[in-house]
Every structure is written in C-alpha cells, then in structure tokens.
N, C-alpha and C positions, 0 to 999 in steps of 0.2 A: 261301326255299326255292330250291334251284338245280336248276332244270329238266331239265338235264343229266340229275343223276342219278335223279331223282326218275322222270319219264317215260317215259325213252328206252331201247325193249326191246336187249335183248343183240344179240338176234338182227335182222338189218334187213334188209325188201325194202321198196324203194321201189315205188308204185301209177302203172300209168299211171290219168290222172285227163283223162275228155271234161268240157266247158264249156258248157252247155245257157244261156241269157241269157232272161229274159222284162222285155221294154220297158218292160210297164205299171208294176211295181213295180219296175224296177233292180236284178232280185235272180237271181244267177247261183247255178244248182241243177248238183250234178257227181255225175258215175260214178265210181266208185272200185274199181281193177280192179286185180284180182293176176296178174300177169305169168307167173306158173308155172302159175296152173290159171283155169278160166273164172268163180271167184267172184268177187261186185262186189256196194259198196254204191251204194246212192242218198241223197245228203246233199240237205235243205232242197229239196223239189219244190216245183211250185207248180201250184193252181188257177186256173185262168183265171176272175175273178168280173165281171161287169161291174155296176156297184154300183146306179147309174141304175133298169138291170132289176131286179137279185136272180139274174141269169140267171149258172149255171156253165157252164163248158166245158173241153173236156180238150186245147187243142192244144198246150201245153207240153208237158203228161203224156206224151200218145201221145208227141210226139218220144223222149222219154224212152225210152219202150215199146219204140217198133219200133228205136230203136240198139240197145236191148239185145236184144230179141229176133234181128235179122238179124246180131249175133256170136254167135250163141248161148251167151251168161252167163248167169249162175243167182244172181238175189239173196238176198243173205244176208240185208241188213239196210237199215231206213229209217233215215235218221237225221235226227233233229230236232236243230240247234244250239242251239235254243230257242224258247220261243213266238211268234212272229213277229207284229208290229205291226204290217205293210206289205202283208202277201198271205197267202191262205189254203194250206195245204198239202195236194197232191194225195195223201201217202200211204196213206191208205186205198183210191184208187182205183189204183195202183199193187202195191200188195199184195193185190187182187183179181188183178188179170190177172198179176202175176210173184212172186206171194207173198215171203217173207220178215218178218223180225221189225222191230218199230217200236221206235226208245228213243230216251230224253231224258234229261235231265239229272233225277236223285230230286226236288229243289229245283220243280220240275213243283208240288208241293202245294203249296206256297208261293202258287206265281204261279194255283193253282188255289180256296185259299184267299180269296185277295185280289179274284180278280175274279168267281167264287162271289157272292159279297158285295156287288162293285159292280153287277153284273147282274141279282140276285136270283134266283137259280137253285134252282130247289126243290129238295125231298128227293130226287129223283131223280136228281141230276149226286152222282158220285160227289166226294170230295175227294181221291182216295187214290193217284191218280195210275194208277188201272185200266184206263184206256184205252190204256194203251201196254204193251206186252211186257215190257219191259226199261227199268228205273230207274237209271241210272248214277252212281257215287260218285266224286269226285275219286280216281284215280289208277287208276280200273277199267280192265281190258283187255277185249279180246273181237278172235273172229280174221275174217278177209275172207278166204277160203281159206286159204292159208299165212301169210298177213302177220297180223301182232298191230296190233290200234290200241287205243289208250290217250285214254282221255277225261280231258282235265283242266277241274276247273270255273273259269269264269273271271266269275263274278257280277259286276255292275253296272250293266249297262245292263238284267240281270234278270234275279233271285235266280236262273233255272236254266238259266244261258248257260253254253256247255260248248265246250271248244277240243277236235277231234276230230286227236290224231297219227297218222298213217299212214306210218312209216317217213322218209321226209324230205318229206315234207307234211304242213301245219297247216292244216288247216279250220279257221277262224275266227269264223266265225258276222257277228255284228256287233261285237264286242267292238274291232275296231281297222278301220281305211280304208287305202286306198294311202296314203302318207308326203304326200301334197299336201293330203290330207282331212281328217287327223287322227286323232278315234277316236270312236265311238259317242255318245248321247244318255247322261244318267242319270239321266232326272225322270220316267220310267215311274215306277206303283208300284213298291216293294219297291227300287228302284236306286238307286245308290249311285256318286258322283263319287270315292269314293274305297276303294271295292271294286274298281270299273273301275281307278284308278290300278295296286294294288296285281295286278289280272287280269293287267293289258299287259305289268308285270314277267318273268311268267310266262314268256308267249311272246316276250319280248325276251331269256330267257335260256336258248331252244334256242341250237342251233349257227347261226351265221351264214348258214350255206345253204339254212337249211328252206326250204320252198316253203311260201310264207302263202297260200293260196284265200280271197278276200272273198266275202261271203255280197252285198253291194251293192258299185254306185260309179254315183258320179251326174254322173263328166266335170266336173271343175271347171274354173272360167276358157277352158270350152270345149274343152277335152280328147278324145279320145276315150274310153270309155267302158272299164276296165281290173280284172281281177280276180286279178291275178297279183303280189305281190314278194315279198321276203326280209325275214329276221330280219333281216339287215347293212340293206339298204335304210330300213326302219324302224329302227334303234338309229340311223341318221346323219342321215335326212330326212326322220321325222316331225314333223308341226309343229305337234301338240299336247303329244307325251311324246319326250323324249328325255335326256340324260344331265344336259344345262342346266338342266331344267327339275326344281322340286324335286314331291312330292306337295302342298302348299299349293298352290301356285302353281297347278297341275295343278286340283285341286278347285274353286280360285276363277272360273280361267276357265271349265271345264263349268258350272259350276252358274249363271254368267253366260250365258251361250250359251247355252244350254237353255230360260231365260226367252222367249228371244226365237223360239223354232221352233213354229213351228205344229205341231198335231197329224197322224199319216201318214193319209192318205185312206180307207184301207181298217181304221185300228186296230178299231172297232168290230165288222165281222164277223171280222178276221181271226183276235182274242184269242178271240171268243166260240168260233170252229170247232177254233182249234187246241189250246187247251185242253183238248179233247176231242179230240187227236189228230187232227183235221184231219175229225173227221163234222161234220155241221151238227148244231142243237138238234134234238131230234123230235119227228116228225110231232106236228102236232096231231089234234082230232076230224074238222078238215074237208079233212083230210089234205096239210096245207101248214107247212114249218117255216117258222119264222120268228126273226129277227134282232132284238135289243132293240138299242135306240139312247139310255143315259141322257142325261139334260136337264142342262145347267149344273153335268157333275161335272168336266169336266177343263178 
C-alpha cells in the first residue's frame, strides 16, 4: 500500500504540537492544535499511578489541563494510540474538566476480548468496545478544527495500534522508536513481529518530512531522552528496519529480542484501566476498586 496516496488528505494544515513528558513511564503525551482556530487534540495522557500504593494522582493531567485551559483551546478529541502496557491513561479525567470525544483504534475488541479472558472479567465489562466514543478504521478521518487527521492501523505490537496523521505529523504510538532504538516489542498478546514489519512500512512510506511523535524513549547508551524524528531519519538510521533489512530477518530478530525483555512495570493495572478507556474496575461492596494481578501467566 503506498501511503502517499492512501492517507494523505488533499487539503493540508500542519498542527502546532506541545510536548508534555512523564518520567515514571518514559511516555511523552502532546497537544495537537490547529493553527487557524482554537481546536486541539490530546493524544496518550497519562495518570499518575504509584503502584506500591494503588494511590492515583493527576499532575501530568493538570499540566495538560491548565496549558490548555490558559490558551483558551476547546478539545475536540482524546486519542488513544492504543492500549498501553506502561501507564494508565488520564482521559477520562481530562474529558471531565475539558470534555471532548475518546477514540481508539475498532481492533480495542480484540485486545478486549483477549484480556477479558486473561483477567476473568465478569459479565459486566462490556467486549464491544463501548467505553470509547469513537472506534476507528484503517483509513478513517475525523477533523481537529479545520485540519483532517487520518488514522492508520498499524498492528503488532497490538492488534489496535493506530498511527494518528495530522497534516505533516505522525503520531506514532509505540509502533517504531527514534532510529537508535529501533521499534517496538511483539510478544504482547494478539502481536505480531511481522504485522509490526509490514505496520513500519506504512509510515516509512509518508513523505520524507513527516514529523514522527514517539509515544516513549528511554535515552539509550545515555542519551538524552527524545520524542521527535522523520520519515528520511528512520528509512536511513533505524537499526531494527531499514531498506537492508529483509521482513525475515526483521521477524527473527523481534521475536529473539522479546524473549529476553522483562515485562513493563505497570502492564497489569495499566491493560486492566485502559481497556476500559482509562476508568478503573468498579467499585466493589465495600466501596474500593480493585486491580487483579494473574499468577504465572506471562
């Protein structure tokens, strides 16, 4: 599929895009703002959890809050890149104080399905993916004030990872790392070392200039900590996929690699919350939610 044409609306305003960072999980949440008028999204927020406790907190969020509040922008939309294994997601609390619509990638039932199952989640958790507004289909649009952005799916690292265009910006999700990094994990459930292959395609076959937004980076060899390159940047100096590198080859090393990474700190509450859009399980009788942690599954 050639991206070019497949994706890229006619009409084009690029976003300016703020850079919000939170430490504990290495996962960079952005504003996405139309330059002609005061609409703007919010991609991948994040809750502050401290896992030790169980205790939330919102200081990411507010930042988030009061930027947008003191330029006075009006959000359109939450966007989830997908269900995140690292940190829970403050959009619920966000669309309380600055409303706006929540959407994910459809493939949500998939990954709702799947851990549905491994959780054991009663009759009560929907599978249908009703906890979010809006279910998005490879090639869907939807506007940010005047600007069109286009969701493409980009499955593998999990079945409903979704590369979010804005004009000459790719939000990325986790699907690829700065060019030092590489690209994503693929031994979640439902992921795929060679879905992810055939994903990165994708966005390696915008125009050279796109601006890529990383959802992480975790500073390698000491680096400082970066969420920002290009199409051109990745087609020359990524150093998991590149033009050398065939999809075998590609497959053999993820699926090597993957063996050996530990699981992310927070995956257990973080799949349980965001699956459901980013609420926690509910209240029980003694009016306390609570988090399952299965025994010897992964």
């Amino acid at each position: 599929m050639n991206s070019r044409v497949a994706y890229l609306p006619k009409e084009q305003i690029n976003p300016e895009v703020a850079v919000f960072f939170d430490a504990q999980s290495n996962t960079f949440s952005y504003v996405v703002m139309d330059p002609t008028t005061n609409a703007c999204a919010i991609i991948d927020s994040v809750l502050n959890f401290d896992y030790p406790s169980g205790h939330t907190s919102f200081t990411g969020a507010d930042a988030i809050r009061e930027y947008i509040q003191s330029r006075g922008l009006q959000v359109e939309w939450h966007i989830e890149t997908h269900v995140h294994a690292d940190h829970l997601s403050a959009a619920p609390y966000l669309q309380k104080h600055l409303g706006g619509k929540l959407a994910i990638g459809k493939e949500i039932t998939t990954v709702q399905q799947t851990f549905g199952k491994l959780f054991n989640e009663g009759s009560e958790f929907q599978l249908d993916g009703s906890q979010f507004d809006c279910l998005l289909s490879d090639g869907d649009t939807y506007r940010i004030g005047n600007m069109t952005a286009t969701a493409i799916h980009t499955p593998g690292h999990t079945p409903a990872c979704m590369v979010h265009l804005v004009g000459d910006a790719a939000f990325v999700g986790d699907t690829i790392f700065m060019p030092d990094a590489g690209t994503a994990r693929a031994d979640f459930p439902g992921g795929s070392a060679a879905q992810l292959y055939n994903s990165v395609q994708k966005i390696l076959a915008l125009p050279t200039d796109t601006r890529l937004y990383l959802c992480h980076d975790y500073g390698p060899n000491g680096r400082e900590v970066d969420y920002q390159t290009t199409v051109a940047q990745q087609r020359q100096n990524n150093i998991h996929i590149n033009s050398a590198i065939s999809e075998a080859q590609f497959v053999q090393m993820r699926e090597t690699r993957d063996k050996t990474l530990s699981m992310p700190t927070l995956i257990m509450p973080a799949i349980q919350t965001n699956m459901r859009g980013g609420h926690l399980p509910t209240v029980e009788s003694n009016g306390v939610a609570y988090l399952k942690v299965p025994v010897n599954v992964f």
